[in-house]
N, C-alpha and C positions, 0 to 999 in steps of 0.2 A: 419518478425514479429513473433515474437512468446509469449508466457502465464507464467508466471510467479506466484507462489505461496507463498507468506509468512505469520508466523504468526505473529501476531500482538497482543497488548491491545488497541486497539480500539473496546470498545465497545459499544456506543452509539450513538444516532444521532447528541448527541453536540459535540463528539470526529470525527466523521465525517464531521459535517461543520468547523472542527478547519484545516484538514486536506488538505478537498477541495480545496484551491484557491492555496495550494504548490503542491499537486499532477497534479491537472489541470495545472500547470505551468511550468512541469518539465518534459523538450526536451524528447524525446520519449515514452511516455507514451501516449496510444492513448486511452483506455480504463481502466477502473478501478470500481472495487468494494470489497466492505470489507464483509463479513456475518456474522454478528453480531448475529445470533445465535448457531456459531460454537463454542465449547469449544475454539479453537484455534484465532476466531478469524479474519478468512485467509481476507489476502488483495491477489485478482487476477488482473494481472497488465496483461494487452494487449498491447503489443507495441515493442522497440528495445531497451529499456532504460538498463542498465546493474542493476543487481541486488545490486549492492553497491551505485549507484545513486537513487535506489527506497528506500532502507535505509537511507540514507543519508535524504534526501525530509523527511520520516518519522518522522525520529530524532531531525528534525528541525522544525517540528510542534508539540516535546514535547511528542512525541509515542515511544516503541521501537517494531521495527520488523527484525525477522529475515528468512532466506529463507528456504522453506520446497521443500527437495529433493523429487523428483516422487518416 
């Protein structure tokens, strides 16, 4: 398992229950959270899920994120 960083435009709590019920649903992603008051935005993803399916999931809830190297 390992953590995963992307930025994002999720910036609200409604832009977060939009995202909820795709991220929740989507094969390795065991953990998740977004920090809504980082300039960036970051969604940190706990799980095995590859970073193009955590994009993807995003994309499809009308977000775009992309991945922040360490």
């Amino acid at each position: 398992m390992s953590t995963k960083k992307f930025k994002t435009n999720i910036k609200c709590g409604g832009c977060i229950s939009t995202v909820t019920p795709i991220l929740d649903k989507t094969p390795g992603i065991y953990k998740w959270e977004v920090d809504t008051n980082s300039p960036d935005k970051v969604l940190t993803i706990e799980g095995d899920a590859t970073s193009d399916a955590v994009i993807l999931a995003v994309e499809s809830a009308g977000y775009s994120a992309e991945t922040i190297e360490d």
